[in-house]
DSSP file (Angstrom, degrees, kcal/mol; ACC not computed):
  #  RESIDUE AA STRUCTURE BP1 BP2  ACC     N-H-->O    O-->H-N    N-H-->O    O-->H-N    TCO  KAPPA ALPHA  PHI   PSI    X-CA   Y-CA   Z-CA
    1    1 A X              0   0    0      0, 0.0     2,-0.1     0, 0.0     3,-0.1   0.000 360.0 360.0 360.0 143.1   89.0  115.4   96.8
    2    2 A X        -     0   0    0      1,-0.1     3,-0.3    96,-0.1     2,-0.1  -0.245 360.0-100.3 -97.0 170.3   91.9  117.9   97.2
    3    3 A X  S    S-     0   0    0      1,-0.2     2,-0.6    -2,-0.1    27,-0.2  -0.406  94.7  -2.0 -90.0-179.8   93.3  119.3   93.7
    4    4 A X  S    S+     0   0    0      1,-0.2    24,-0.2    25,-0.1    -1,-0.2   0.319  73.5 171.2  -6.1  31.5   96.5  117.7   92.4
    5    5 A X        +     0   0    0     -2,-0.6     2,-0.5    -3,-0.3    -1,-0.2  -0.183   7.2 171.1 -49.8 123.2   97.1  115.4   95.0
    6    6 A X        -     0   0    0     22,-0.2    22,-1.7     2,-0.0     2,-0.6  -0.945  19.1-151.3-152.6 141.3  100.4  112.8   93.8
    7    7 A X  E     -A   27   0A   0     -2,-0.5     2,-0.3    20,-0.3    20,-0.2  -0.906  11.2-169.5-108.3 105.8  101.9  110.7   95.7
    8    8 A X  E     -A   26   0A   0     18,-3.8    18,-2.5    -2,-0.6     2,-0.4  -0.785   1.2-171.1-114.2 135.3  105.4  109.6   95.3
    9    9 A X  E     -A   25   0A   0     -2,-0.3     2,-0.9    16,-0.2    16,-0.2  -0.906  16.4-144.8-141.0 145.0  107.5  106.9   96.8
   10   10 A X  E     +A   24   0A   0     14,-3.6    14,-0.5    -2,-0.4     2,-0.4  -0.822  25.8 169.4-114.1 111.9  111.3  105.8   96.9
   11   11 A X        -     0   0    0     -2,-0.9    12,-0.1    12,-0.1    94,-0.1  -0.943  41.2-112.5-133.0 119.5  111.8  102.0   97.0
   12   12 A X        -     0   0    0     10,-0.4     3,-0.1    -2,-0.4     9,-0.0   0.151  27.5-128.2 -29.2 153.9  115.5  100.4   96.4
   13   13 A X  S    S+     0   0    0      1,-0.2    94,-1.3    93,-0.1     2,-0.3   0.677  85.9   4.3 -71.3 -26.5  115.2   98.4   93.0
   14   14 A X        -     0   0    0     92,-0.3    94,-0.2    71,-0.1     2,-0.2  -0.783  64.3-177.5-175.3 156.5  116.7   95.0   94.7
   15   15 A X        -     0   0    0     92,-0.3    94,-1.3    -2,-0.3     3,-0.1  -0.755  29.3-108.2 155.3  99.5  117.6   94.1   97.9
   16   16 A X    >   -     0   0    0     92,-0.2     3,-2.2    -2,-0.2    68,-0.1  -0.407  55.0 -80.3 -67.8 155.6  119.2   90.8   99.5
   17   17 A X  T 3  S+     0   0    0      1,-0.3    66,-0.2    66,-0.1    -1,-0.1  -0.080 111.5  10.2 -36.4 125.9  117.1   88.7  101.6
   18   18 A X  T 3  S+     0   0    0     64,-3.3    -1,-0.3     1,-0.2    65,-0.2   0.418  92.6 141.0  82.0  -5.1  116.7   89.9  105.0
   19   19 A X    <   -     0   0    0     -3,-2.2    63,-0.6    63,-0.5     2,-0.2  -0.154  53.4-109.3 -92.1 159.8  118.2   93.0  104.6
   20   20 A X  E     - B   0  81A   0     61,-0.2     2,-0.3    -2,-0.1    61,-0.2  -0.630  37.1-176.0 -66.7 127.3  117.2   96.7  106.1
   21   21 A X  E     - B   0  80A   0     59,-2.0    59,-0.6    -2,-0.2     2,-0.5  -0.902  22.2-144.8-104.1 169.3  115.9   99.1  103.7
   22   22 A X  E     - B   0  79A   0     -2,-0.3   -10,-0.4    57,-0.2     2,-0.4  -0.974  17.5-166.4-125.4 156.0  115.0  102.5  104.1
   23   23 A X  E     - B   0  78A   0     55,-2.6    55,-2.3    -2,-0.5     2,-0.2  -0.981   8.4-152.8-141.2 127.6  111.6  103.9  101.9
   24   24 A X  E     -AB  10  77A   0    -14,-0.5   -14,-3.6    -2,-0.4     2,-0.4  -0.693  12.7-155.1 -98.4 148.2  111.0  107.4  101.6
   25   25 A X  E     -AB   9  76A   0     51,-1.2    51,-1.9    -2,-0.2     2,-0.6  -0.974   9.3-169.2-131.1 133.8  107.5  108.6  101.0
   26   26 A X  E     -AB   8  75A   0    -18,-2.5   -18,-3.8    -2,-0.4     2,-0.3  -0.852  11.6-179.1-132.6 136.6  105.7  111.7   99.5
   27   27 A X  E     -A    7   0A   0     47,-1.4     2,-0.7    -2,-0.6   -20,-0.3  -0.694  15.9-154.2 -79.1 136.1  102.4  113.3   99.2
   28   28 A X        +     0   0    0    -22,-1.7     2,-0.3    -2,-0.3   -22,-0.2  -0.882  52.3 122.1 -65.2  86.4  101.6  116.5   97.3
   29   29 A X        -     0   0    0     -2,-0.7    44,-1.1   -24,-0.1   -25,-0.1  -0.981  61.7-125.8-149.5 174.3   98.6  117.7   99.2
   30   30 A X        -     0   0    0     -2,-0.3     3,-0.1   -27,-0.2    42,-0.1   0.819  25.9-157.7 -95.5 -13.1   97.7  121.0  101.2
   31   31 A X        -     0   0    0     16,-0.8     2,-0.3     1,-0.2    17,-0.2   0.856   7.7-160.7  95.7  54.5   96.8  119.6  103.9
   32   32 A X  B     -C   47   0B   0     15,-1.2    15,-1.7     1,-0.1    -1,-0.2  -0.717   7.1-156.6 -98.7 124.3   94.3  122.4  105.7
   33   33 A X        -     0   0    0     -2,-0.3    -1,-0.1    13,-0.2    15,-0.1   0.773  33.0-112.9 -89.9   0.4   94.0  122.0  109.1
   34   34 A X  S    S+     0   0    0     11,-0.2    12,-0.2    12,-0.1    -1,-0.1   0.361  91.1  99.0 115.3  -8.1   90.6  123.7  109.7
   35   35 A X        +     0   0    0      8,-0.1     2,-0.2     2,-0.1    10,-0.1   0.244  64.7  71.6 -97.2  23.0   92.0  126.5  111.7
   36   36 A X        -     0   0    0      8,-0.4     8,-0.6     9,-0.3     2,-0.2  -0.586  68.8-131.0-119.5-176.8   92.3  129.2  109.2
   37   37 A X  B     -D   43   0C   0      6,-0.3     6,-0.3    -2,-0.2     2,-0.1  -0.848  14.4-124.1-134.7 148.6   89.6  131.5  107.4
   38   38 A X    >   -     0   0    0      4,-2.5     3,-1.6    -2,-0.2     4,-0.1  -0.346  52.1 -81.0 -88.0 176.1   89.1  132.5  104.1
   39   39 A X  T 3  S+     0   0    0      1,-0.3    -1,-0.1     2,-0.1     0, 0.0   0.698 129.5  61.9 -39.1 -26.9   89.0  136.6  103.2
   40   40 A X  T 3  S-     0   0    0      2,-0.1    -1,-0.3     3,-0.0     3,-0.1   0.654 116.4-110.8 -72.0 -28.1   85.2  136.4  104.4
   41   41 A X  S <  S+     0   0    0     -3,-1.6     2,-0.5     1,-0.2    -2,-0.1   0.679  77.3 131.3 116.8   9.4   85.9  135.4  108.1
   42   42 A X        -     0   0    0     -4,-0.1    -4,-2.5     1,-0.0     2,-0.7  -0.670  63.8-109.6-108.9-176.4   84.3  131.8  107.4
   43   43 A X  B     -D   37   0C   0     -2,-0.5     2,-0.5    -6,-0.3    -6,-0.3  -0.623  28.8-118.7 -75.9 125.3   86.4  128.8  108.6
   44   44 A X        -     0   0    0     -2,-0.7    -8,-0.4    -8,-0.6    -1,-0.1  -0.581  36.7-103.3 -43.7 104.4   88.2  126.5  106.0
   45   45 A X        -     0   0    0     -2,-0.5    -9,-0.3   -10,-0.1     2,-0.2   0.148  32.6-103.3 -23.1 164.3   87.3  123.2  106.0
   46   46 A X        +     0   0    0    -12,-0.2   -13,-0.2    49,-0.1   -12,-0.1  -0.660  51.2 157.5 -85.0 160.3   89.4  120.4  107.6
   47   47 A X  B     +C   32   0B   0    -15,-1.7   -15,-1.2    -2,-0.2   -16,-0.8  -0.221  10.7 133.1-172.7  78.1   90.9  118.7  105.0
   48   48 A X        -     0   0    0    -17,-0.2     2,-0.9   -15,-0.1    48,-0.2  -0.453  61.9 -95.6-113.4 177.9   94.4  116.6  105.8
   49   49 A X        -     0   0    0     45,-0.2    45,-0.3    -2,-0.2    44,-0.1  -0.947  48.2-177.2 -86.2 115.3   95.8  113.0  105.1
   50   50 A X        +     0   0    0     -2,-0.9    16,-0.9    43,-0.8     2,-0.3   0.168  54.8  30.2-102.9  13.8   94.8  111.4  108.2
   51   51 A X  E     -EF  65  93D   0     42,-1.9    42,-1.8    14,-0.2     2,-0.3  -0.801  60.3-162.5-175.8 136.3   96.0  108.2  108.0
   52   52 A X  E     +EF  64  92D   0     12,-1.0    12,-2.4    -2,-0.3    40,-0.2  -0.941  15.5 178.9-116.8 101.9   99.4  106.4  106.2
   53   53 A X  E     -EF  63  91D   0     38,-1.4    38,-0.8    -2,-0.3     2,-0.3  -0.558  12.6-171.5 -95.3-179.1   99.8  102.5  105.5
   54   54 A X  E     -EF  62  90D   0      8,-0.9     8,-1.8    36,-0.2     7,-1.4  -0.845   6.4-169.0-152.8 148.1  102.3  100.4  104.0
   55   55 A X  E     -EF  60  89D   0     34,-2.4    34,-1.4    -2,-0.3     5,-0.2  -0.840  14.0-152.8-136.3 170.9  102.0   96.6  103.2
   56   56 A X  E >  S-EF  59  88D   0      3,-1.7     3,-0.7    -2,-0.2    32,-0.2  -0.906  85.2 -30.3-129.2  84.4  104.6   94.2  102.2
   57   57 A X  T 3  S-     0   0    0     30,-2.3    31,-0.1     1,-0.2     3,-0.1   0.546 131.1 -43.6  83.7  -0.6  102.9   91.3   99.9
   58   58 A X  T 3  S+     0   0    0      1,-0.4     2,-0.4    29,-0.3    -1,-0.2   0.525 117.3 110.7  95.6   2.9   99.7   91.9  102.1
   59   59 A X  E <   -E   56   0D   0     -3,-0.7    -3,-1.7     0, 0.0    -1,-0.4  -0.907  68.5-126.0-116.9 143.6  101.3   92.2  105.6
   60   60 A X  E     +E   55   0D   0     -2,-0.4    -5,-0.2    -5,-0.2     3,-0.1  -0.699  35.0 167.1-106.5 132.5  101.1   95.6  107.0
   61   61 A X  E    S+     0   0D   0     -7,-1.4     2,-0.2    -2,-0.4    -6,-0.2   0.562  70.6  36.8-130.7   5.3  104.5   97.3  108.3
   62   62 A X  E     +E   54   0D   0     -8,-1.8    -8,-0.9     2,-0.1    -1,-0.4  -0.868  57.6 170.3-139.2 133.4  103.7  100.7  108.7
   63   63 A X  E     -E   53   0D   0    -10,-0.2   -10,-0.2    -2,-0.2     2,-0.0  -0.671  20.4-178.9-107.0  72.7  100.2  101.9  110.1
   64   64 A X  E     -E   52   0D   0    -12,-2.4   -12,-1.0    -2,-0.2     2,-0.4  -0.289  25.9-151.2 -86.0 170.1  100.3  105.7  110.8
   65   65 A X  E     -E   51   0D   0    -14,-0.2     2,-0.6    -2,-0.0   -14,-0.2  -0.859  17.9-153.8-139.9  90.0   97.7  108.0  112.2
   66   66 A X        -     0   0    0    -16,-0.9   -18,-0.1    -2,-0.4     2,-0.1  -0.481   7.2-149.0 -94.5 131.5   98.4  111.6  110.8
   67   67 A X    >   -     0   0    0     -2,-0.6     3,-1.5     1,-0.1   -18,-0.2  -0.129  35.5-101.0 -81.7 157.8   97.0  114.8  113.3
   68   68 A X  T 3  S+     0   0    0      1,-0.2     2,-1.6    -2,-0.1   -19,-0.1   0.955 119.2  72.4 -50.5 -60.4   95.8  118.4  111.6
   69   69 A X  T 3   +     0   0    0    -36,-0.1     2,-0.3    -3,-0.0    -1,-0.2   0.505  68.9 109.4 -54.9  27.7   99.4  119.6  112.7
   70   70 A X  S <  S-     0   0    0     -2,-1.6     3,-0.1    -3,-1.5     4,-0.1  -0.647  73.6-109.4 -87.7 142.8  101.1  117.7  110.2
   71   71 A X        -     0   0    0     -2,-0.3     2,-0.3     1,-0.2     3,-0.1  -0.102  37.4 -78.6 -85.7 172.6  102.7  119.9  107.3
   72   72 A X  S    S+     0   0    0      1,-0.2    -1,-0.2   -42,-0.1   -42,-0.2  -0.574 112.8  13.9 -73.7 135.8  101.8  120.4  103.8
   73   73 A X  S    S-     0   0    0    -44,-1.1    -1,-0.2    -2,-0.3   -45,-0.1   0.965  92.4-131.6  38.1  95.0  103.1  117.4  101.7
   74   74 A X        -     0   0    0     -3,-0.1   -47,-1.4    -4,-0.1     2,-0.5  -0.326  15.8-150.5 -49.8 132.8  103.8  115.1  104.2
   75   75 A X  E     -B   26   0A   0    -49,-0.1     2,-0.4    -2,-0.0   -49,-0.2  -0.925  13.4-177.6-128.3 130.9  107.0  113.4  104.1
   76   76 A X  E     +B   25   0A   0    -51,-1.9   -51,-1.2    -2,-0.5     2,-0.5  -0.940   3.5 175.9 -96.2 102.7  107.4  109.8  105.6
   77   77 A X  E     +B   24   0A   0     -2,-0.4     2,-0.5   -53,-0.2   -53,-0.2  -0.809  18.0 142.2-112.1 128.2  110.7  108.2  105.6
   78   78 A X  E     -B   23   0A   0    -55,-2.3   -55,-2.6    -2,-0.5     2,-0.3  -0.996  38.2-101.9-157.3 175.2  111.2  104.2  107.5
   79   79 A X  E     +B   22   0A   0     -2,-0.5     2,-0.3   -57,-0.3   -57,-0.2  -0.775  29.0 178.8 -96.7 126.6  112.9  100.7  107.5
   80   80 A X  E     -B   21   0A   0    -59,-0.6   -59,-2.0    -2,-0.3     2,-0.6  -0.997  26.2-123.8-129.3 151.4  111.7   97.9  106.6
   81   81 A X  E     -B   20   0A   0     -2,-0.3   -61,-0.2   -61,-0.2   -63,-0.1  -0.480  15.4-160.5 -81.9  78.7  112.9   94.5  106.4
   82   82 A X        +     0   0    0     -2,-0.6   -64,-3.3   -63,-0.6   -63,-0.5   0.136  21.2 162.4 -59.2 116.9  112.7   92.3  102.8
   83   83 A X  S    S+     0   0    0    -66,-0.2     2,-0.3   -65,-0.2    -1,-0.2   0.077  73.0  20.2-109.9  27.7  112.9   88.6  103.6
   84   84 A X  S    S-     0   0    0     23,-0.1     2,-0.2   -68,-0.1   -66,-0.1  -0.999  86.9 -91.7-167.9-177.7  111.5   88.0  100.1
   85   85 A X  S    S+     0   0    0     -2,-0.3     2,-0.3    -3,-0.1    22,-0.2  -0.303  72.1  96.5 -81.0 176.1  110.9   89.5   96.5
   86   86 A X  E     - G   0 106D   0     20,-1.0    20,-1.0    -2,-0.2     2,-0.4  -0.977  63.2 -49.5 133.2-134.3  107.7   91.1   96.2
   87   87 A X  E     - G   0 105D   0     -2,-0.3   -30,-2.3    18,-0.2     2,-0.6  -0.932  22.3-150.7-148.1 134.9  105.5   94.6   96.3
   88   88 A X  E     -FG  56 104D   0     16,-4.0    16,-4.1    -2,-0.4     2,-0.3  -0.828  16.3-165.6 -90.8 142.7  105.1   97.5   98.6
   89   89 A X  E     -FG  55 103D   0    -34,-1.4   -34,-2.4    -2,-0.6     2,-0.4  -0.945   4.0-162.5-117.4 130.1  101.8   98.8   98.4
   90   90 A X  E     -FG  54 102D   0     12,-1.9    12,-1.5    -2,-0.3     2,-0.3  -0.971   4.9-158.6-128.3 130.8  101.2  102.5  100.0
   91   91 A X  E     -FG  53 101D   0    -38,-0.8   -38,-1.4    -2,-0.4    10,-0.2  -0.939   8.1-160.8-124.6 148.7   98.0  103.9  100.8
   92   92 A X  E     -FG  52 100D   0      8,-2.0     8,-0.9    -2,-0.3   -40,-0.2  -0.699   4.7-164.7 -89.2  49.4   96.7  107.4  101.4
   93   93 A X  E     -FG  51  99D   0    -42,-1.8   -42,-1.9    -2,-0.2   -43,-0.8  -0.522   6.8-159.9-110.0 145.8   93.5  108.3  103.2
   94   94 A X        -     0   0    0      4,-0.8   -44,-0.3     3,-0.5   -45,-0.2  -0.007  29.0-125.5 -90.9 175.5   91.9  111.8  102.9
   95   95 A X  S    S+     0   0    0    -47,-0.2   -46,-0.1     1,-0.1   -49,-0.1   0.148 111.8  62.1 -85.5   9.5   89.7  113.1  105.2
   96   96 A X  S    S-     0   0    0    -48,-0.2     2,-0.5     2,-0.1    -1,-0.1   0.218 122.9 -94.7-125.1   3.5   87.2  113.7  102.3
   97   97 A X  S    S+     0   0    0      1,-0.2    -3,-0.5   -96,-0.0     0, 0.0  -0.872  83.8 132.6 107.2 -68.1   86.9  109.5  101.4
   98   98 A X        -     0   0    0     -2,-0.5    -4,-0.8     1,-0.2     2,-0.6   0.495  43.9-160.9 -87.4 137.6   89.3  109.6   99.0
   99   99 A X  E     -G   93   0D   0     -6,-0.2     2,-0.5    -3,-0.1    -6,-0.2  -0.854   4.6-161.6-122.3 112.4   92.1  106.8   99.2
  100  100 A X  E     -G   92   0D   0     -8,-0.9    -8,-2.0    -2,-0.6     2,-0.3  -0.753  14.8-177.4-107.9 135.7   95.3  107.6   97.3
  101  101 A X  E     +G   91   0D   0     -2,-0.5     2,-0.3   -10,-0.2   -10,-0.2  -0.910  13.7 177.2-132.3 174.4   97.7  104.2   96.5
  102  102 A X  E     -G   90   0D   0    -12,-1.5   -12,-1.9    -2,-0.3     2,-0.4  -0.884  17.2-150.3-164.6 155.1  101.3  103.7   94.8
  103  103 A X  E     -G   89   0D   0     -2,-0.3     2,-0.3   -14,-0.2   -14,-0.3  -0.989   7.2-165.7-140.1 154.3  103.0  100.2   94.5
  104  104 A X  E     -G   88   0D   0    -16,-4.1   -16,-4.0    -2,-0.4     2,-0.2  -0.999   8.4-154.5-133.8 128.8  106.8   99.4   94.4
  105  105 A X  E     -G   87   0D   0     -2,-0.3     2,-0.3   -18,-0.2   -18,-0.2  -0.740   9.6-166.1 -94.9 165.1  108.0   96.1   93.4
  106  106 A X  E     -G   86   0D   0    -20,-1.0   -20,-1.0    -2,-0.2   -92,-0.3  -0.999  10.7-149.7-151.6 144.1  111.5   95.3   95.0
  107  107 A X        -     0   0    0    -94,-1.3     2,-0.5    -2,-0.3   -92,-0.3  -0.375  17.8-116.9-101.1 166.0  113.4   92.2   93.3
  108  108 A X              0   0    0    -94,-0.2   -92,-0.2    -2,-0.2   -23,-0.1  -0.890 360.0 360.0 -92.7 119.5  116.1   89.8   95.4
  109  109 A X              0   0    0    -94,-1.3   -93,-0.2    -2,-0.5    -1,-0.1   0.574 360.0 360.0-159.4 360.0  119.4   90.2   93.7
């Protein structure tokens, strides 16, 4: 598990039905892709976020697939649409097992 890893996410409070949002997302992590060396000459583990979801209620609306070049603390910004009240759920997966998650509830109003 990578050291202080927090994961932060920006989701409107309220929303009318049907409408466009946009939800920004960020990771703290370091995100090594495996091509450097440490001060001895040996290679640095891989150790990235490889892979980004978002669900809406349990229906999935973003499924990404993140490559070594991807920067330290990732930021992931997209649209979705809300036809209803409910919870965004965001997930994190490490390359080391560890599975980082955040929820946003977002109201009708």
């Amino acid at each position: 598990m990578a050291d202080n890893v927090k994961p932060r996410v920006r989701v409107p409070r309220s929303a009318a039905a049907g409408e466009t949002i946009t939800i920004k997302t960020l990771i703290s992590h370091p995100m090594e892709s495996g091509q450097r060396k440490d001060s001895d000459g040996n290679p640095i583990p891989r150790s990235i976020i490889n892979r980004f979801t978002a669900e809406f209620n349990g229906q999935n609306v973003v499924d990404v697939t993140l490559e070594p070049a991807i920067s330290t603390n990732p930021f992931l910004e997209f649209q979705s649409v809300v036809p209803e009240a409910g919870t965004f759920t965001f997930t994190w997966f490490d390359d080391d097992g560890s599975v980082y998650t955040e929820s946003k509830d977002i109201a009708i109003g």
